[in-house]
C-alpha positions as CSV (number, residue, x, y, z in Angstrom):
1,X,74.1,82.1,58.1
2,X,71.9,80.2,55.6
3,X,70.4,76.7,55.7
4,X,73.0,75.7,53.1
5,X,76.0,76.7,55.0
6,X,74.5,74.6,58.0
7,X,74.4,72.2,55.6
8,X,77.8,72.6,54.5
9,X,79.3,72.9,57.8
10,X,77.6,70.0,59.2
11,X,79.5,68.1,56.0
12,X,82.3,69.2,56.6
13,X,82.8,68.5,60.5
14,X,85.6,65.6,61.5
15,X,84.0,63.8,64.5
16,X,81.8,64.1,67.2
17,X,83.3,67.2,68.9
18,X,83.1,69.3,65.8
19,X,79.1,68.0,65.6
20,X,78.9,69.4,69.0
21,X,80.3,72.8,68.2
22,X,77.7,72.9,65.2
23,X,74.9,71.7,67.7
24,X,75.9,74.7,70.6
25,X,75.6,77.2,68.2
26,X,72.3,76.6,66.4
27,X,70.8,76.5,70.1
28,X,72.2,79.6,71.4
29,X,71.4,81.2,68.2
30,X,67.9,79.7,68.0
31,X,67.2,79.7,72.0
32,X,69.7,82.2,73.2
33,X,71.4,79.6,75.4
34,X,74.2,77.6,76.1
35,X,75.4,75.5,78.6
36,X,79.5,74.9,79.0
37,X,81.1,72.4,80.4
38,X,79.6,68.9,79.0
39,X,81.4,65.7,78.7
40,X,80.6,62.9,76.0
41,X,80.4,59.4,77.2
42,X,80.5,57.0,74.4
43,X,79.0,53.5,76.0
44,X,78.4,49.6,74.7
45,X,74.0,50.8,75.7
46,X,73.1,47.7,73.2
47,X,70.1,47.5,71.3
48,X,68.0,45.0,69.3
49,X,66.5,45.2,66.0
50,X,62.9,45.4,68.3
51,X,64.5,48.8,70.0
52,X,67.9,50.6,71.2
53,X,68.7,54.2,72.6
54,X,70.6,56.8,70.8
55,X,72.0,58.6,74.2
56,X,70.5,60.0,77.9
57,X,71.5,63.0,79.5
58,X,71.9,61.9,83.4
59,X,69.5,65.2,85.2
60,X,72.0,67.2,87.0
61,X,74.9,66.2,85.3
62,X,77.7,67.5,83.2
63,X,77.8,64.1,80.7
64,X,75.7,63.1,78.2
65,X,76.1,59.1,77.5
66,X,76.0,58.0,73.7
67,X,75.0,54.5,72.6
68,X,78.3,53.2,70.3
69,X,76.4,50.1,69.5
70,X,73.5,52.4,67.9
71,X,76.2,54.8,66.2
72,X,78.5,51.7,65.3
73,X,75.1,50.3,63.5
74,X,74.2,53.2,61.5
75,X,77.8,53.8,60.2
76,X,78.1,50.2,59.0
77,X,74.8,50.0,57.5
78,X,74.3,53.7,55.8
79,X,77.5,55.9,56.9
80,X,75.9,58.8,55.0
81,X,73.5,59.4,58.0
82,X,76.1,59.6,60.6
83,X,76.7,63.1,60.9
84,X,72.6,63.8,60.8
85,X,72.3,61.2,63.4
86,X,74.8,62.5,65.9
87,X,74.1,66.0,65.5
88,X,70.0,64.7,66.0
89,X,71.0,63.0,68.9
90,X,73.5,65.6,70.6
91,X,70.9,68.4,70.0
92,X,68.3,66.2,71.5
93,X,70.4,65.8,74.5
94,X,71.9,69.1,74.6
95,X,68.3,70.5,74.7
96,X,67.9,68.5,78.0
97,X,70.9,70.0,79.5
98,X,69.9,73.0,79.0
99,X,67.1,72.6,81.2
100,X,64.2,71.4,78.6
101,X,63.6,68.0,80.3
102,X,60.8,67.0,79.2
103,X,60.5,64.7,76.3
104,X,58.0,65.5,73.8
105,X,59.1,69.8,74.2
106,X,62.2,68.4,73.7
107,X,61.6,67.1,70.4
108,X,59.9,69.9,69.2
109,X,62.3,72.0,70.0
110,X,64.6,69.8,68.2
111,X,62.6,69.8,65.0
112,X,62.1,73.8,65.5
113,X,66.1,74.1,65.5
114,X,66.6,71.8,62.8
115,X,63.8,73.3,60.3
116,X,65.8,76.6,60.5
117,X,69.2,75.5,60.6
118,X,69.0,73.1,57.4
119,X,65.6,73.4,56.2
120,X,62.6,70.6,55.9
121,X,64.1,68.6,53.2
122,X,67.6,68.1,55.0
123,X,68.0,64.6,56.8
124,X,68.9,66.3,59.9
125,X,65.7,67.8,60.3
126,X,63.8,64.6,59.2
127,X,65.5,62.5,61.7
128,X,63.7,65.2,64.4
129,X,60.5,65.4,62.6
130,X,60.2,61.2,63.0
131,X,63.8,59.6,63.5
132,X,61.6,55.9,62.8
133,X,61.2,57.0,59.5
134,X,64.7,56.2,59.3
135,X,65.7,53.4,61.9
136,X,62.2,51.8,63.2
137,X,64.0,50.7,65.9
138,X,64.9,53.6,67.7
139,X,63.1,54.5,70.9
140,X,63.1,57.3,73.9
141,X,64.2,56.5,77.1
142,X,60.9,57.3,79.2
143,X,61.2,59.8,82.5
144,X,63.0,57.5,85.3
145,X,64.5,55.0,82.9
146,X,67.7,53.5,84.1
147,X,70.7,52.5,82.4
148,X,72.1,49.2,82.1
149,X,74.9,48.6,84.3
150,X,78.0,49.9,82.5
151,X,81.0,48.1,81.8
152,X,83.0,51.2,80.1
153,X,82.6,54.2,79.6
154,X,84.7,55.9,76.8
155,X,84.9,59.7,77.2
156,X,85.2,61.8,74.5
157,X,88.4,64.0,73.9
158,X,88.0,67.5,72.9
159,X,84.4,67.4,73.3
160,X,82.5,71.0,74.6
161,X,86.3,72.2,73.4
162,X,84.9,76.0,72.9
163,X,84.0,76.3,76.3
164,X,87.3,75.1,78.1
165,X,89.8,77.7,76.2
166,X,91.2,78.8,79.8
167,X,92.8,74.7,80.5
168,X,96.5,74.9,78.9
């Protein structure tokens, strides 16, 4: 498959679930891994202009936790980033799950995958190269960070869909 078709399929995808099919198989295509079973928790994580976290992958777990105040943001102010954001952030996290927990291989992984999959000049891959660039804002939670207590927790329908074909 070519960087355009990436491209193209990342356009064309209808939600978060079909951003995370997209994001699966760049890694196991890239890496030669997957990982089935994830869950996507959309949570109210907050944020302030000063700093606010795009998602955390609990170690050990089977969810990864999205910030909807951070994804609710960048779809008011500049929708056409949202599908280069979420697929940034879901193959940043995904990356964790599979094992790659530390931060800064992380993100060069993430940049690795996204330089093939869409090229250098592609958003998607410039959001892993320096996501400030774009929103100055942003930050990484640290090794040990801890969540905010949670008042919801929205989970994701349909998400990790390709790997739960055998549920009727």
């Amino acid at each position: 498959m070519r960087m355009t078709d990436y491209a193209e399929e990342l356009e064309a995808t209808n939600g978060l679930p079909d951003i995370f099919e997209l994001v699966k198989k760049a890694v196991e295509r890239e890496l030669g891994k997957k990982r089935a079973g994830l869950m996507l928790g959309l949570s109210e994580l907050g944020g302030t202009r000063s700093g606010w976290i795009g998602a955390y992958y609990p170690v050990s777990s089977n969810i990864i936790v999205m910030n909807k105040t951070s994804l609710r943001l960048i779809e008011e102010t500049n929708p056409s980033l949202t599908k280069s954001y979420s697929f940034h952030i879901l193959l940043h996290e995904y990356l964790h799950t599979i094992g790659i927990i530390d931060e800064r291989k992380t993100r060069q992984k993430a940049v690795e995958i996204s330089r093939t999959m869409f090229g250098s000049d592609h958003p998607t891959t410039k959001m892993a190269e320096d996501i400030t660039k774009f929103f100055d804002y942003i930050v990484y939670p640290v090794f040990g960070w801890i969540p905010p207590k949670q008042s919801e927790l929205e989970l994701v329908e349909g998400f990790d869909r390709s790997s739960v074909t055998y549920i009727t």
